[in-house]
PDB file of N, CA, C and O in Angstrom:
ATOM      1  N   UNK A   1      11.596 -73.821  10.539  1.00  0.00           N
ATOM      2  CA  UNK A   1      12.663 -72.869  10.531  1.00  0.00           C
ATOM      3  C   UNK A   1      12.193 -71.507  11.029  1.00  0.00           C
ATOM      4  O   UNK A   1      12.872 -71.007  11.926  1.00  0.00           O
ATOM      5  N   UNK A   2      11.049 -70.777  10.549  1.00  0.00           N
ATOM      6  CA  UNK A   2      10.352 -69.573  10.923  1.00  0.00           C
ATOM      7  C   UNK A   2      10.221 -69.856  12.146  1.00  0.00           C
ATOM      8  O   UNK A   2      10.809 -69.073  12.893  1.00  0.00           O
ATOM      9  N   UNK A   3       9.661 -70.696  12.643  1.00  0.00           N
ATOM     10  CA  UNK A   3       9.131 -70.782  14.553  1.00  0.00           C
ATOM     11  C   UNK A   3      10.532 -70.781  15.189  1.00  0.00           C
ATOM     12  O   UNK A   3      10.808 -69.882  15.983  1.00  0.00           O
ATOM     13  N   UNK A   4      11.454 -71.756  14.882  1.00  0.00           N
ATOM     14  CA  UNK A   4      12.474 -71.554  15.374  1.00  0.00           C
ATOM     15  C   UNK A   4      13.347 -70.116  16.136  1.00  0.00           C
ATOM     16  O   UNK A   4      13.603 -69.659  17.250  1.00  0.00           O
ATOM     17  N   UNK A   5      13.644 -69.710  14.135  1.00  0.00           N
ATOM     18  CA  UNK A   5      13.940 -68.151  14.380  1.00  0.00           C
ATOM     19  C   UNK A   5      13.531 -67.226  15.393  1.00  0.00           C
ATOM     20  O   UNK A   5      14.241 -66.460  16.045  1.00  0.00           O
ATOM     21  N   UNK A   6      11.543 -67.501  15.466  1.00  0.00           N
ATOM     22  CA  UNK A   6      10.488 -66.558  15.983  1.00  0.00           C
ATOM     23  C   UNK A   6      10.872 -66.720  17.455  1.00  0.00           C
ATOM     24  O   UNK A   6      10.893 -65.733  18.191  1.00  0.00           O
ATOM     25  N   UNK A   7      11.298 -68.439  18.081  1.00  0.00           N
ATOM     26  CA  UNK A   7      11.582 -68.253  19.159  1.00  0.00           C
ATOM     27  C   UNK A   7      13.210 -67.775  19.716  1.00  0.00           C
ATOM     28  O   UNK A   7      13.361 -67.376  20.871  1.00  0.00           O
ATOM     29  N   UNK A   8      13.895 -67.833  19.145  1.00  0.00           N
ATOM     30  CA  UNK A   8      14.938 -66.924  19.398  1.00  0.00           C
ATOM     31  C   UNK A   8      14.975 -65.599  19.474  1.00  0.00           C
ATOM     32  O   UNK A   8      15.434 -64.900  20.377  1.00  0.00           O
ATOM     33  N   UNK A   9      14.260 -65.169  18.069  1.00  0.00           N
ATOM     34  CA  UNK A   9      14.032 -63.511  18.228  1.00  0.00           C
ATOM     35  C   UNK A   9      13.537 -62.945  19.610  1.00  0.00           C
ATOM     36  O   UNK A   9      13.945 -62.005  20.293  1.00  0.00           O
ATOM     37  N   UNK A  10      11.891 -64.400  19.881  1.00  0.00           N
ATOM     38  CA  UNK A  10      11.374 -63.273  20.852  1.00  0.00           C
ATOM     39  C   UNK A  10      12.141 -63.529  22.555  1.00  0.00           C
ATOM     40  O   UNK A  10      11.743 -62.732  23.405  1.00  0.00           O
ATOM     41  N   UNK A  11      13.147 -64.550  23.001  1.00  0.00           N
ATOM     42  CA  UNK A  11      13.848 -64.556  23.510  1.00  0.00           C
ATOM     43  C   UNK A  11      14.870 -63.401  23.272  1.00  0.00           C
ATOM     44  O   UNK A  11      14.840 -62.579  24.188  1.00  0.00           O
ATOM     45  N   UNK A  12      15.498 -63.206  22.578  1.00  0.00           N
ATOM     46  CA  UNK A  12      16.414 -61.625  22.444  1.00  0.00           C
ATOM     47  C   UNK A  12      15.669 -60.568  22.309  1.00  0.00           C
ATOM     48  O   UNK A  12      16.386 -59.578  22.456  1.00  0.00           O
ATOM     49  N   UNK A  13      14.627 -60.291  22.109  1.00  0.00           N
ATOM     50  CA  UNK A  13      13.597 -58.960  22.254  1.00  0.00           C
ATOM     51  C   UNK A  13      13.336 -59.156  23.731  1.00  0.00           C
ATOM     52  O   UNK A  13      13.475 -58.081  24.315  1.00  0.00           O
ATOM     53  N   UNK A  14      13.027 -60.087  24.495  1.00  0.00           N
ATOM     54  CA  UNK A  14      12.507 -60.037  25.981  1.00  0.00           C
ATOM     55  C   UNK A  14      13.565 -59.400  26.695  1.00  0.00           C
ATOM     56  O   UNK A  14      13.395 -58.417  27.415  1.00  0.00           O
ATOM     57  N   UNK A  15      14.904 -60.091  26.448  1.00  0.00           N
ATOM     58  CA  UNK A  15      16.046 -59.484  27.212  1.00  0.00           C
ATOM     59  C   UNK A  15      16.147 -58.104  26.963  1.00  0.00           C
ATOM     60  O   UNK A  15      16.440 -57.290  27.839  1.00  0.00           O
ATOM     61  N   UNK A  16      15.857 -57.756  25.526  1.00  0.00           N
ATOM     62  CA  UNK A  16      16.654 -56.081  25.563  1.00  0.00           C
ATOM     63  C   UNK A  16      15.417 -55.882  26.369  1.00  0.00           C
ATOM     64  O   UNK A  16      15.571 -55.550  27.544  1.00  0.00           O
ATOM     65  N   UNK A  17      13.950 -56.071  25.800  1.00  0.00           N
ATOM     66  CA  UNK A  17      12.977 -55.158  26.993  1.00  0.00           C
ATOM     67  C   UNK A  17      12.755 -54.801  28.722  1.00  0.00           C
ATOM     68  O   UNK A  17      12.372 -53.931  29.504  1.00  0.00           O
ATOM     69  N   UNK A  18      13.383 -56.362  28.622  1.00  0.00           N
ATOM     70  CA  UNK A  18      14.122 -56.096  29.969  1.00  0.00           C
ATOM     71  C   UNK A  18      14.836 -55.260  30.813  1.00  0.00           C
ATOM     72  O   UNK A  18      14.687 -54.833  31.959  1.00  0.00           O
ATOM     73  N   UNK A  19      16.240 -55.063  29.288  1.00  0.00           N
ATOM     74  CA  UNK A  19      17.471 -54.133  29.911  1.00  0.00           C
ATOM     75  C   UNK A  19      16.713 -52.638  29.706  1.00  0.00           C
ATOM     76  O   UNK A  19      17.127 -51.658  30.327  1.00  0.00           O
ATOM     77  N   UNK A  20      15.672 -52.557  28.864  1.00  0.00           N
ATOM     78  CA  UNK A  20      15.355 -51.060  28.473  1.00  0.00           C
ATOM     79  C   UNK A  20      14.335 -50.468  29.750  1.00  0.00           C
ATOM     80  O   UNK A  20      14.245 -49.345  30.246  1.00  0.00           O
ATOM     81  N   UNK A  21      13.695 -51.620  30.005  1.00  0.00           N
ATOM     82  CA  UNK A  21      12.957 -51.584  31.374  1.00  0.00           C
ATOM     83  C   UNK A  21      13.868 -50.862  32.850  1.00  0.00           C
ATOM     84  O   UNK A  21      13.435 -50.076  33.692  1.00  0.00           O
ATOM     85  N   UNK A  22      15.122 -51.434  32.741  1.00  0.00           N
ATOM     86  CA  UNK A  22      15.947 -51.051  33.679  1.00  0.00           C
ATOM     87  C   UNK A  22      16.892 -49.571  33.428  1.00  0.00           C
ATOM     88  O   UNK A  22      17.440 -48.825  34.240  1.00  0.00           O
ATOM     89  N   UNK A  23      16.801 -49.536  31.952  1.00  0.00           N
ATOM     90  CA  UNK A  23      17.709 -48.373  32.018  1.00  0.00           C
ATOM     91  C   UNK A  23      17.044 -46.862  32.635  1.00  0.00           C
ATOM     92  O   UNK A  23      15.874 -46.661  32.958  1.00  0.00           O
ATOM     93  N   UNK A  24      18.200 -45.895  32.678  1.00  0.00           N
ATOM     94  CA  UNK A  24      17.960 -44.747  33.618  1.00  0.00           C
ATOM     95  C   UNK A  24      16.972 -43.583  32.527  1.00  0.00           C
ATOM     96  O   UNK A  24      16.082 -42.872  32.994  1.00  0.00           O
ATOM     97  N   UNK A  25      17.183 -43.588  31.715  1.00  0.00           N
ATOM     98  CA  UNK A  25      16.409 -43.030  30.697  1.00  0.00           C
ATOM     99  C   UNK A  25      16.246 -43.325  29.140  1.00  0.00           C
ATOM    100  O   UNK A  25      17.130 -44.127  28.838  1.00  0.00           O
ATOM    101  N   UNK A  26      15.593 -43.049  28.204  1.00  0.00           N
ATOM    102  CA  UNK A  26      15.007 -43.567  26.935  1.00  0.00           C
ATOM    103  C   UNK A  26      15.832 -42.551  26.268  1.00  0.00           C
ATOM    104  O   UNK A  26      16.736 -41.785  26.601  1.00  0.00           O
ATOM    105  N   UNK A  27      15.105 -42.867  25.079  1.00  0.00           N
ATOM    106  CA  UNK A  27      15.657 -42.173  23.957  1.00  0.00           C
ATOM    107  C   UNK A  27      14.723 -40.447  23.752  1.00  0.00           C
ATOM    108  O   UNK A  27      14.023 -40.345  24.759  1.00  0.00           O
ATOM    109  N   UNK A  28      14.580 -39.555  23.110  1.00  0.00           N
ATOM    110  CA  UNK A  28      13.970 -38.708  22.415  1.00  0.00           C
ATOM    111  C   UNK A  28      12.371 -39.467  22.426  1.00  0.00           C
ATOM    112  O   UNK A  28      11.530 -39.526  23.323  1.00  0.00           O
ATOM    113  N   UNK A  29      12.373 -40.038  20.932  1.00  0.00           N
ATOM    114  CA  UNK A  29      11.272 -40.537  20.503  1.00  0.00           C
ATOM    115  C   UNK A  29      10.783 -41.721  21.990  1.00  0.00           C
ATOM    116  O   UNK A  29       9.626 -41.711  22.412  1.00  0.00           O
ATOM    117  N   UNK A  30      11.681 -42.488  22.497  1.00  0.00           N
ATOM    118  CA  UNK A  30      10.903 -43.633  23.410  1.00  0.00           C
ATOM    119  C   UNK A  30      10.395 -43.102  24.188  1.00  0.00           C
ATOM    120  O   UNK A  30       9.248 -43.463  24.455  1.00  0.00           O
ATOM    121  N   UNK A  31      11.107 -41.786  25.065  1.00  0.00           N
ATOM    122  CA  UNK A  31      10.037 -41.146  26.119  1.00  0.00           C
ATOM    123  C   UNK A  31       9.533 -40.063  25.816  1.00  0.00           C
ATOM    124  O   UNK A  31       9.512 -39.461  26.890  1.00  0.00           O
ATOM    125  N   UNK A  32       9.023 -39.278  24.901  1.00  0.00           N
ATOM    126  CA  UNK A  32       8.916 -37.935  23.748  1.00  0.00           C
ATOM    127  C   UNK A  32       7.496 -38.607  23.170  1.00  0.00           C
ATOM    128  O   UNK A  32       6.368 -38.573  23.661  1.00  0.00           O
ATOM    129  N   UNK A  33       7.789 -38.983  22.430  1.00  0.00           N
ATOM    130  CA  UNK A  33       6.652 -38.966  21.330  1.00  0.00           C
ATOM    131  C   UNK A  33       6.246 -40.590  21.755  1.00  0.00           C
ATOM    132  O   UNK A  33       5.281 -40.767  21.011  1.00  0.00           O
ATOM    133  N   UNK A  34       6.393 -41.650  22.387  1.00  0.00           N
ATOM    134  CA  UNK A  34       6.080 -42.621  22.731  1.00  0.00           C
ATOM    135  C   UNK A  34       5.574 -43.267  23.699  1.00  0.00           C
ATOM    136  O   UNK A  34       5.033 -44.369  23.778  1.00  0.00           O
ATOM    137  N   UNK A  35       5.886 -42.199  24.665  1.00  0.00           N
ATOM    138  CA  UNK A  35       5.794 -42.379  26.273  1.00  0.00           C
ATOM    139  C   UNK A  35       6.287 -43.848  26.702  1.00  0.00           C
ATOM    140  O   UNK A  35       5.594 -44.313  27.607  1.00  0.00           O
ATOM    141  N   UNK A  36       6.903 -44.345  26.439  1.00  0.00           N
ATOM    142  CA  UNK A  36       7.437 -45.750  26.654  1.00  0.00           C
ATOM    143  C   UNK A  36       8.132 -45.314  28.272  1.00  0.00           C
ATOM    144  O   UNK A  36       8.950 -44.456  28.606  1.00  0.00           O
ATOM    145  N   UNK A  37       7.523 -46.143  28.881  1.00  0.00           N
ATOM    146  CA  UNK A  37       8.186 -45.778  30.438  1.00  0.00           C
ATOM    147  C   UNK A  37       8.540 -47.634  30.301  1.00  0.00           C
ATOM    148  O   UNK A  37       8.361 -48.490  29.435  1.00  0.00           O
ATOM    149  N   UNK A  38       9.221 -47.588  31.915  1.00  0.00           N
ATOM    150  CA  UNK A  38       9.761 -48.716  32.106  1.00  0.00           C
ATOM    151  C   UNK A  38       8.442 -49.921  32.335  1.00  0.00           C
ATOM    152  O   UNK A  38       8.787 -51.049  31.983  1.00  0.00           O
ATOM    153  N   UNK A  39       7.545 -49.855  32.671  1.00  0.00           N
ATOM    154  CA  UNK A  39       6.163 -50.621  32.520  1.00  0.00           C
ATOM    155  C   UNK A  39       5.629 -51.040  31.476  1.00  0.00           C
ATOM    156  O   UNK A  39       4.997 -52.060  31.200  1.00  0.00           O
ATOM    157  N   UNK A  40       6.056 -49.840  30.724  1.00  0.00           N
ATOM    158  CA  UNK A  40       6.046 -50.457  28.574  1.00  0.00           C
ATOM    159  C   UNK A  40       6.707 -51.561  28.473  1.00  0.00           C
ATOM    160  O   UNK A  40       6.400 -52.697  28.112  1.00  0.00           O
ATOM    161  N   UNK A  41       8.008 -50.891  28.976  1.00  0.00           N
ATOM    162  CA  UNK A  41       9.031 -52.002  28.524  1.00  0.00           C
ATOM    163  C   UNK A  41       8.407 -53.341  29.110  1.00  0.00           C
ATOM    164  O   UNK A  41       7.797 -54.156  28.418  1.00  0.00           O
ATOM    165  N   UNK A  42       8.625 -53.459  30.398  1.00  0.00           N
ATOM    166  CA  UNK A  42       8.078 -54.508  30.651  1.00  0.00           C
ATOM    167  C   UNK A  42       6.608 -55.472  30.344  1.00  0.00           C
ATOM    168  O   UNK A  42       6.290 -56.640  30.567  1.00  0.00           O
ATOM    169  N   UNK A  43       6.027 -54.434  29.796  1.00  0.00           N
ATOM    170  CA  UNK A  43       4.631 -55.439  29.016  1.00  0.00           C
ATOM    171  C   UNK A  43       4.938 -55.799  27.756  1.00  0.00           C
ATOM    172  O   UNK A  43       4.514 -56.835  27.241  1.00  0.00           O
ATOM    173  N   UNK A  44       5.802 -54.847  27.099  1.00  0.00           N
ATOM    174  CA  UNK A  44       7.023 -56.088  25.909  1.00  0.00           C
ATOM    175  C   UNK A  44       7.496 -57.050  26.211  1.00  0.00           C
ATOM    176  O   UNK A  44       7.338 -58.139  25.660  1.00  0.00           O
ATOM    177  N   UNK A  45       8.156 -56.805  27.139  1.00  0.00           N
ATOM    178  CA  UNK A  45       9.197 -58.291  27.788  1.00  0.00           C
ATOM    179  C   UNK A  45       8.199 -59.493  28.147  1.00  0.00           C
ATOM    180  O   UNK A  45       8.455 -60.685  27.977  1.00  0.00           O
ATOM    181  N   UNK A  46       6.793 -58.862  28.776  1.00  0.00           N
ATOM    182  CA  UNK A  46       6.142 -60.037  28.946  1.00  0.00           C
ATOM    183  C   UNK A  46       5.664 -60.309  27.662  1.00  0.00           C
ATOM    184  O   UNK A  46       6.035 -61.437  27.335  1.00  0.00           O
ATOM    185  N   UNK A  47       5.003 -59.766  26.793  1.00  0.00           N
ATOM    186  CA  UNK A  47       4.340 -60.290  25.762  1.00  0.00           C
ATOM    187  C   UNK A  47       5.381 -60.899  24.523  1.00  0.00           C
ATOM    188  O   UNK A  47       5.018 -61.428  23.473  1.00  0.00           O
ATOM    189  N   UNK A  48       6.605 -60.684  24.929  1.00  0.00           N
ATOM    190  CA  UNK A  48       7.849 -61.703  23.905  1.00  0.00           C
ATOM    191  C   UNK A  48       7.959 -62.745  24.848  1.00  0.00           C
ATOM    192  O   UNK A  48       8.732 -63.526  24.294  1.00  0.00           O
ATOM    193  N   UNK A  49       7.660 -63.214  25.908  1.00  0.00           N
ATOM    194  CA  UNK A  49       7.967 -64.063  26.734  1.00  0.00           C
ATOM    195  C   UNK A  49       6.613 -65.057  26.760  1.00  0.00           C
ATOM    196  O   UNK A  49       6.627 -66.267  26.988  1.00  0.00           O
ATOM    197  N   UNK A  50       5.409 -64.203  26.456  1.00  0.00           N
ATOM    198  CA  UNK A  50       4.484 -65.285  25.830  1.00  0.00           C
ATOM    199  C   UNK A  50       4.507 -65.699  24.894  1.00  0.00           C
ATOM    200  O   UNK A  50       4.055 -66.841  24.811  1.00  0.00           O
ATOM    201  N   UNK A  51       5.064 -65.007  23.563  1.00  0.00           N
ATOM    202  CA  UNK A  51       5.432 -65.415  22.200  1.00  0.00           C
ATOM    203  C   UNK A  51       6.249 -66.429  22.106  1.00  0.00           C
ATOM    204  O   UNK A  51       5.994 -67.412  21.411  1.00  0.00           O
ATOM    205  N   UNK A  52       7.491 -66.267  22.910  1.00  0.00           N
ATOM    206  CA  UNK A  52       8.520 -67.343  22.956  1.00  0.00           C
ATOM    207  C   UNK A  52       7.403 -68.756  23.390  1.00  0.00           C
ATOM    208  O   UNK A  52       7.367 -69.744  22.656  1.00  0.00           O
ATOM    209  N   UNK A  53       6.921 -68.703  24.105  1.00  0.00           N
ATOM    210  CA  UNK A  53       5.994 -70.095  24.749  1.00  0.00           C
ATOM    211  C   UNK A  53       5.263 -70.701  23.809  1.00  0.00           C
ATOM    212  O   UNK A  53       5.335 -71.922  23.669  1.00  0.00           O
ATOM    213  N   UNK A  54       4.489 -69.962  23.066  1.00  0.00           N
ATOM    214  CA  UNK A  54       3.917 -69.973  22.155  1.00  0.00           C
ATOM    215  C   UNK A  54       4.322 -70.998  20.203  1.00  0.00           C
ATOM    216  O   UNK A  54       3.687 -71.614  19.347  1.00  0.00           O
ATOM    217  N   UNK A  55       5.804 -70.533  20.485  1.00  0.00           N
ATOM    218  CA  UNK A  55       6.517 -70.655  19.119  1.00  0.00           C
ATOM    219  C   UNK A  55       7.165 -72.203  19.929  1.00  0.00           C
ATOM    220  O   UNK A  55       7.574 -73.122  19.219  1.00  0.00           O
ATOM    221  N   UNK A  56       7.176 -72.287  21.215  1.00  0.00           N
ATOM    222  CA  UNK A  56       7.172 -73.497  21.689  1.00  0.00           C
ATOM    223  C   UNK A  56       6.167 -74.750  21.244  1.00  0.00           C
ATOM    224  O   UNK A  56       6.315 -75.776  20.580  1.00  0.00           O
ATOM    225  N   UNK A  57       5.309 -74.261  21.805  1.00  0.00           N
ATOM    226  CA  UNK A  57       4.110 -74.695  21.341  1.00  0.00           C
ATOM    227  C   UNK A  57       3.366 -74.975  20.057  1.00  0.00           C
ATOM    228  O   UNK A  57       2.386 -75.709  19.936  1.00  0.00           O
ATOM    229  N   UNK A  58       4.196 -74.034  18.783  1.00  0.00           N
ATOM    230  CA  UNK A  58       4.155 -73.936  17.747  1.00  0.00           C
ATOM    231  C   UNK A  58       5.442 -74.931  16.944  1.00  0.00           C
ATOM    232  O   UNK A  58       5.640 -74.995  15.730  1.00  0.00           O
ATOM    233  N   UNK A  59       6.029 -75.484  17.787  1.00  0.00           N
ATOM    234  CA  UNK A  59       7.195 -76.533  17.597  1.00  0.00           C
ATOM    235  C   UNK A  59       6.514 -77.823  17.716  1.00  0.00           C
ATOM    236  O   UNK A  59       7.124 -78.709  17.116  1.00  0.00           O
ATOM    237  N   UNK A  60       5.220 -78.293  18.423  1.00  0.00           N
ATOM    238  CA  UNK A  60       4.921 -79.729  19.124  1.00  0.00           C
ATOM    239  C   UNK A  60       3.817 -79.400  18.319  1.00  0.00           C
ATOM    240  O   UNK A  60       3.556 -80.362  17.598  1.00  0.00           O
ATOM    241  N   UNK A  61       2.925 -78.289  18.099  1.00  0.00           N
ATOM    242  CA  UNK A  61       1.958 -78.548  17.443  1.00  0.00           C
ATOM    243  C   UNK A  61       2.016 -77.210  16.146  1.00  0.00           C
ATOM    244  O   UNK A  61       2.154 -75.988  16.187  1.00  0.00           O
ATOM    245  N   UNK A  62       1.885 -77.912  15.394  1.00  0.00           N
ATOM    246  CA  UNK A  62       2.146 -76.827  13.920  1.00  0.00           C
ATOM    247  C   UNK A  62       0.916 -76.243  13.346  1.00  0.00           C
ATOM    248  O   UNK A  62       0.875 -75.535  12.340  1.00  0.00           O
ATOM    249  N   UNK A  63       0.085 -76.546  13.960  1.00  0.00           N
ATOM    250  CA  UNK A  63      -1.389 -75.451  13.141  1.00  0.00           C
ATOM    251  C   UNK A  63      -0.646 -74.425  13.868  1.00  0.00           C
ATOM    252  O   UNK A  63      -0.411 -73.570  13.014  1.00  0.00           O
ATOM    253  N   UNK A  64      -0.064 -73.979  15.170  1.00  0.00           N
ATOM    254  CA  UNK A  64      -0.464 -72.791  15.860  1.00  0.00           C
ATOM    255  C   UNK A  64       1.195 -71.837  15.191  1.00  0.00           C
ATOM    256  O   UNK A  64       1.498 -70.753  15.689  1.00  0.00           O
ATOM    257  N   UNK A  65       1.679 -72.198  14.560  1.00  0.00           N
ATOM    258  CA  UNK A  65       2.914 -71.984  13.609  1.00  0.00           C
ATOM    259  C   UNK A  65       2.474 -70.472  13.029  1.00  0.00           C
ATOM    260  O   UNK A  65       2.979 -69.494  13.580  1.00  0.00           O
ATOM    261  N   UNK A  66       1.640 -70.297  12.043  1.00  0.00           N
ATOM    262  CA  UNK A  66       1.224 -68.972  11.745  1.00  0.00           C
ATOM    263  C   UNK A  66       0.617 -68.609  12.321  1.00  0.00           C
ATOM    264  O   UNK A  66      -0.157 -69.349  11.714  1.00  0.00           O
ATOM    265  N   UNK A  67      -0.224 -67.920  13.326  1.00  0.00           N
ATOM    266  CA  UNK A  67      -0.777 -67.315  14.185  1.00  0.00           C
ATOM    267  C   UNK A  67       0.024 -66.993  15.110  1.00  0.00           C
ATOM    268  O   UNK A  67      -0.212 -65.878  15.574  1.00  0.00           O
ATOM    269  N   UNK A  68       1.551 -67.955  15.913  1.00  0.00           N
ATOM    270  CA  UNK A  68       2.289 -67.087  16.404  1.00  0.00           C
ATOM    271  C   UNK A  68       3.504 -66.468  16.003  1.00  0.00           C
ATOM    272  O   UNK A  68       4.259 -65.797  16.707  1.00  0.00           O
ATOM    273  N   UNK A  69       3.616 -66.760  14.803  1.00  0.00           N
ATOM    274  CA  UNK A  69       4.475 -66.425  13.655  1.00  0.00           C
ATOM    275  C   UNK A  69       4.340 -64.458  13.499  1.00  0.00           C
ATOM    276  O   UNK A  69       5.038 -63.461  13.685  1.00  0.00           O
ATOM    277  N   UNK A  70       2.929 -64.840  13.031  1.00  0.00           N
ATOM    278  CA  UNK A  70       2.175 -63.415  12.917  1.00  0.00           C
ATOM    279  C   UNK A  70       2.325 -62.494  13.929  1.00  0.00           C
ATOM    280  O   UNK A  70       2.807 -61.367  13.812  1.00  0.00           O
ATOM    281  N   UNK A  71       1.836 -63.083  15.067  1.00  0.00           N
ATOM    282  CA  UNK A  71       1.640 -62.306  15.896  1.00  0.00           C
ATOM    283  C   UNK A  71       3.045 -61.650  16.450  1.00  0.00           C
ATOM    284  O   UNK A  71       3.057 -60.674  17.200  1.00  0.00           O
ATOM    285  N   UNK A  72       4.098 -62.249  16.027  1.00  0.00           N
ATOM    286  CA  UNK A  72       5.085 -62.304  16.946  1.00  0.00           C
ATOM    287  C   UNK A  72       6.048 -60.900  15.675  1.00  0.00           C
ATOM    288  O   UNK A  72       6.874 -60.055  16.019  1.00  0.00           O
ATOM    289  N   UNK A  73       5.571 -61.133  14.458  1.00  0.00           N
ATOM    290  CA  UNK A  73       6.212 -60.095  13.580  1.00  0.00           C
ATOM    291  C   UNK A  73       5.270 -58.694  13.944  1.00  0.00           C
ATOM    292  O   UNK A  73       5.909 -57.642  13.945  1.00  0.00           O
ATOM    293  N   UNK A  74       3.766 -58.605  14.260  1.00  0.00           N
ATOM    294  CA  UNK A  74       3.629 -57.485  14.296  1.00  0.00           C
ATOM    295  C   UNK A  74       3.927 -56.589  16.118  1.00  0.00           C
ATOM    296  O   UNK A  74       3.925 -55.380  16.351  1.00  0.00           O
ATOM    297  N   UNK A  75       4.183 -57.931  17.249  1.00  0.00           N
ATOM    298  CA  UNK A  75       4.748 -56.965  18.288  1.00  0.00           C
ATOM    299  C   UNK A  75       5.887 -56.955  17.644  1.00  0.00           C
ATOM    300  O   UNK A  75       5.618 -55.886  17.097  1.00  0.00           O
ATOM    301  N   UNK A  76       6.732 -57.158  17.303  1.00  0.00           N
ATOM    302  CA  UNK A  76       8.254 -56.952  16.928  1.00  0.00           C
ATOM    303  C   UNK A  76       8.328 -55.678  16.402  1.00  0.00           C
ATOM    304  O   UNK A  76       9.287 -54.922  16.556  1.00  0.00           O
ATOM    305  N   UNK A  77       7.291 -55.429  15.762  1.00  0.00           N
ATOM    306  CA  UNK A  77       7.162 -54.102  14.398  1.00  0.00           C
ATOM    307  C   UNK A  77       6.839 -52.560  15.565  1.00  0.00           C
ATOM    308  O   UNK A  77       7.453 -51.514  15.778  1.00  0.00           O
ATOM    309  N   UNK A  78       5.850 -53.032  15.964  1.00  0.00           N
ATOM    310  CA  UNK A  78       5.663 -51.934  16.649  1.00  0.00           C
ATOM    311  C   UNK A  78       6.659 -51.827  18.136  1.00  0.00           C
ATOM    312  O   UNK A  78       6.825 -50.667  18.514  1.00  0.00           O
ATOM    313  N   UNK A  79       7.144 -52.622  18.764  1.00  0.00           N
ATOM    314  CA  UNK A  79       8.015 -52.273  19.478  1.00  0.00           C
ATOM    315  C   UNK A  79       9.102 -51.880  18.842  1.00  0.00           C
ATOM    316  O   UNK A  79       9.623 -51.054  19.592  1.00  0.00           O
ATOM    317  N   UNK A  80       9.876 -52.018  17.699  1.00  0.00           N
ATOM    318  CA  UNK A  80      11.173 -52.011  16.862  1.00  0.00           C
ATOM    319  C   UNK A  80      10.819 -50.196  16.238  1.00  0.00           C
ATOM    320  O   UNK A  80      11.547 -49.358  15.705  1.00  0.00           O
ATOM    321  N   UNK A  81       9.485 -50.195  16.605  1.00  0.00           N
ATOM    322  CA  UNK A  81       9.728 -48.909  16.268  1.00  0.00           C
ATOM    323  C   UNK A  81       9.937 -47.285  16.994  1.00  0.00           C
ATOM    324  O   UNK A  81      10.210 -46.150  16.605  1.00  0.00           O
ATOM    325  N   UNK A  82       9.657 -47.909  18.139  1.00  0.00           N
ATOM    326  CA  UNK A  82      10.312 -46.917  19.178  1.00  0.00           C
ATOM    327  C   UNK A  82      11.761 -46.905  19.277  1.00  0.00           C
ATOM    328  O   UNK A  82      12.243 -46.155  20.126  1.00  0.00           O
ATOM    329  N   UNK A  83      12.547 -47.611  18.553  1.00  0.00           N
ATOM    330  CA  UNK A  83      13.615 -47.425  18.479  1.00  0.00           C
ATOM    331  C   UNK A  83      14.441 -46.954  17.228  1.00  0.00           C
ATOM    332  O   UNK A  83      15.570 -46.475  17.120  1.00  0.00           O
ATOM    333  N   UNK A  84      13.474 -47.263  16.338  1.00  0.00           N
ATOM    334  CA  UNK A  84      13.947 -47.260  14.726  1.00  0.00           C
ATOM    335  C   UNK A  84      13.736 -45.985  13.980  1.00  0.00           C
ATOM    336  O   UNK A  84      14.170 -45.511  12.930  1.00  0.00           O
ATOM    337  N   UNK A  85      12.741 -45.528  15.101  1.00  0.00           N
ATOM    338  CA  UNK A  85      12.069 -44.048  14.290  1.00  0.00           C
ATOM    339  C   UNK A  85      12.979 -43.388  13.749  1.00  0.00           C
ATOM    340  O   UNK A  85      13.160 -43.473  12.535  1.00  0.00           O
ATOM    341  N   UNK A  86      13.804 -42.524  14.611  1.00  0.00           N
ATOM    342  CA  UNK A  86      15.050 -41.673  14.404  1.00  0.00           C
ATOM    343  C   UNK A  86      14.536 -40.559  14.125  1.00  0.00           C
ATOM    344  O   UNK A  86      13.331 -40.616  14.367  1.00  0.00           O
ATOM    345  N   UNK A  87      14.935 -39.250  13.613  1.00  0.00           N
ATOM    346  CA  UNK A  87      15.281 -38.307  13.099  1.00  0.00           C
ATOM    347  C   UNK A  87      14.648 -38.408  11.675  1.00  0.00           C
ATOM    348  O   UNK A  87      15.301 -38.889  10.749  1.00  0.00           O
ATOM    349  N   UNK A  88      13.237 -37.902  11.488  1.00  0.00           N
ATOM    350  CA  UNK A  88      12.918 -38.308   9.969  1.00  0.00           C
ATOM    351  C   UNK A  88      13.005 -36.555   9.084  1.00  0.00           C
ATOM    352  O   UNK A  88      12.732 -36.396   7.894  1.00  0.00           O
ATOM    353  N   UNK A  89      13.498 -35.309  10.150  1.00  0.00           N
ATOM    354  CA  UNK A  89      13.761 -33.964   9.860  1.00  0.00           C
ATOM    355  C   UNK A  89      11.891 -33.765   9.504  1.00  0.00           C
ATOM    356  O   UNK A  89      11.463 -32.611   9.482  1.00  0.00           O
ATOM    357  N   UNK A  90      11.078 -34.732   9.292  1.00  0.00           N
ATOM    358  CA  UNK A  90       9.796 -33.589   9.579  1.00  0.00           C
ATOM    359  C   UNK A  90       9.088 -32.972  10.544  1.00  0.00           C
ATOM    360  O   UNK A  90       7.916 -32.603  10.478  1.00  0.00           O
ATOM    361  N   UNK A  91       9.943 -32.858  11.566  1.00  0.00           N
ATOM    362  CA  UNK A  91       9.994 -32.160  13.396  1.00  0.00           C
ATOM    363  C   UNK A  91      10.256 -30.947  12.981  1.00  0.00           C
ATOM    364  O   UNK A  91      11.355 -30.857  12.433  1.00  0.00           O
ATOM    365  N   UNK A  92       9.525 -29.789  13.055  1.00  0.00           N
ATOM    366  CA  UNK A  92      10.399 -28.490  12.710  1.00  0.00           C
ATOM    367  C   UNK A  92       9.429 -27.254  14.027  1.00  0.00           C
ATOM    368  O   UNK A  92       9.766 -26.075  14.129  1.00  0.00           O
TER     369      UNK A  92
END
């Protein structure tokens, strides 16, 4: 069920990195305090696009189940957070 999920997620994380790759400009924090340019994006998109393969792979053979399980929650974390940051008011 987790690999499953993991490969859907990182299929819908590739696409937005994709679309974020293409868009005309970022957010505050994505190009501010992150420097996330469109080359970021796209080494997300690739590295959810190896994850997805992976959680494939983690479907036919199940040792590799947690290791891309793992791996696949902590790019999620740190990419999710160039977007999630927001406004925490300790900017002054």
């Amino acid at each position: 069920m987790w690999v499953v999920s993991g490969l859907v997620l990182s299929i819908v994380l590739a696409l937005v990195a994709w679309t974020r790759s293409r868009a005309a400009s970022g957010t505050y924090y994505e190009s501010q305090v992150y420097a996330m340019g469109s080359k970021a994006h796209q080494g997300y998109g690739l590295a959810f696009i190896v994850l997805a393969v992976a959680m494939l792979g983690a479907i036919m053979w199940p040792p590799l189940a947690l290791p891309a399980v793992a791996s696949f929650t902590l790019v999620a974390i740190l990419y999710g957070a160039t977007f999630l940051r927001g406004a925490s008011g300790e900017d002054e």
